[in-house]
N, C-alpha and C positions, 0 to 999 in steps of 0.2 A: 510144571510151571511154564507158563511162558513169557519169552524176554522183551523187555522195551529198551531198543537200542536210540535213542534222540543225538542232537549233538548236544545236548547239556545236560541231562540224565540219560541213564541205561539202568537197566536192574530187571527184578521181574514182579511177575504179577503171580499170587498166592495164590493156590485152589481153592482153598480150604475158606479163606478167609479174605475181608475185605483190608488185604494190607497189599503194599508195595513193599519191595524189597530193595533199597537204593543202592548199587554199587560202583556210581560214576557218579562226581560232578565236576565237570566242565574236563580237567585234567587229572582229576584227582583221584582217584580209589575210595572208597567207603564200605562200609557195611552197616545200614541203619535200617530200620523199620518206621515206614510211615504208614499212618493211617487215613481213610479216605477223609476223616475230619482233618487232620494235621494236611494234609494235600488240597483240600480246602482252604482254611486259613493262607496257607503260602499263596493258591491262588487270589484270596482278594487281596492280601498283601502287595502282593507285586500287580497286582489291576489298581489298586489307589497310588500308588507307588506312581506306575506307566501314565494315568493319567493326570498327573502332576508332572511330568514329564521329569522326573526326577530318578536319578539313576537307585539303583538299591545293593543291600548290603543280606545277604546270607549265613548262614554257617554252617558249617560241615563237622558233623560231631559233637556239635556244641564250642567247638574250640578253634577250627580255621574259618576267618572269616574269608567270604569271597566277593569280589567287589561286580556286579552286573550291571555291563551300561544297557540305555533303551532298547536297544537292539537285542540283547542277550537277555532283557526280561519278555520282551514279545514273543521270542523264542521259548522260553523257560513259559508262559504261559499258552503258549499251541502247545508244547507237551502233556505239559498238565493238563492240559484239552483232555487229550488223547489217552492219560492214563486213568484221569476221574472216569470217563465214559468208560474204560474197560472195566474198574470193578463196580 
């Protein structure tokens, strides 16, 4: 596997299949599987979100929410750049 180290995600990326494997957001530790549809969605999420210039709201596991101002979703979406183009 190889890993995506971001400063708002890290985790890695799946051989076998078109999944992420999320084990960081922002400070926090995880272990979730994303899908390149599910990585999709969050990115036009947080791109309607940025261009509304309104801050957004995440969640981690389904159950901590995490609060990202503009700057931390421009961020959170160059990653997402970076991890959709890998698988």
């Amino acid at each position: 596997m190889n890993n995506f180290d971001g400063v708002l995600f890290s985790g890695e990326f799946s051989d076998d299949d078109e999944l992420f494997y999320l084990r960081r957001v922002k400070n926090l530790q995880t272990q979730s599987v994303l899908s390149n549809r599910q990585l999709e969605q969050l990115h036009h999420y947080l791109s309607r979100q940025n261009s509304r210039k309104e801050s957004c709201t995440i969640t981690v596991n389904d159950q901590i929410p995490i609060l990202l101002n503009q700057e931390e979703a421009k961020q959170l979406l160059s990653e997402l750049d970076e991890i959709i183009a890998h698988l």
